[in-house]
C-alpha positions in Angstrom: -7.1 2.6 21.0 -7.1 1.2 17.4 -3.2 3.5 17.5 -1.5 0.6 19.6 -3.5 -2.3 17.4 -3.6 -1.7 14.3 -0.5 -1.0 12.3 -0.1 0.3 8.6 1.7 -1.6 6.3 3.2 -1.2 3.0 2.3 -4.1 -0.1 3.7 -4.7 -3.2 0.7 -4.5 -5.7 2.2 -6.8 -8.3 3.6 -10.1 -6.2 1.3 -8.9 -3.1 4.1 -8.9 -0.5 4.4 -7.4 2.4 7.3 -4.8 2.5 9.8 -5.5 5.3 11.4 -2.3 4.3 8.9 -0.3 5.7 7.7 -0.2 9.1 4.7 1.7 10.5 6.2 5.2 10.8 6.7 4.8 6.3 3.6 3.1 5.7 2.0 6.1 7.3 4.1 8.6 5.8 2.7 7.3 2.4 1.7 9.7 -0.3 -0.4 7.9 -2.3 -0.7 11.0 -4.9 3.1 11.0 -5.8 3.6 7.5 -5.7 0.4 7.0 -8.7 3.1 10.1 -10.4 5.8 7.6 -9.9 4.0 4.5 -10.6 3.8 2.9 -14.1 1.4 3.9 -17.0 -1.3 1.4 -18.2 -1.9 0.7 -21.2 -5.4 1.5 -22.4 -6.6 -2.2 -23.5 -5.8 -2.7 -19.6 -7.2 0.5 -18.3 -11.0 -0.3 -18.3 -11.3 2.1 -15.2 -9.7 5.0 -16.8 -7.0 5.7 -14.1 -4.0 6.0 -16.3 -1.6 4.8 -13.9 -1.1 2.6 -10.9 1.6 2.8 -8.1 3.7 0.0 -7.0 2.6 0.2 -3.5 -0.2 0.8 -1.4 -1.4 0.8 2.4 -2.5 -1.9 3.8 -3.8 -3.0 7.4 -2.7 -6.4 7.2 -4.7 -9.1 9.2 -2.8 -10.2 12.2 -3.9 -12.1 15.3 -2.4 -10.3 18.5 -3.6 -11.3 22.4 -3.9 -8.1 24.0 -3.3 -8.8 27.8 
């Protein structure tokens, strides 16, 4: 059910934009693990969490009003 409601979405951590780029078939293809490998380092005055790096993107499930009929 939640399959043909719900999509996956991609967003730009930094300006918090939805990318258009990807539609639901990437978002859900998303590998989180090689994107924090590809992602930028932090430095350690910004790193209060300890996670060393942060990727560019991330999945979302973006709020969107739809009338199922």
């Amino acid at each position: 059910m939640f399959g043909k409601h719900i999509e996956t979405r991609l967003v730009n951590l930094q300006t918090g934009e939805i990318d258009a780029n990807c539609d639901r078939a990437c978002a859900e293809a998303f590998d989180y693990r090689k994107s924090l490998k590809e992602g930028r380092a932090l430095a350690a005055t910004d790193d209060i969490a300890s996670i060393r790096r942060i990727s560019e993107q991330a999945p979302v499930l973006p709020r969107t009003m739809k009338i199922v009929t």
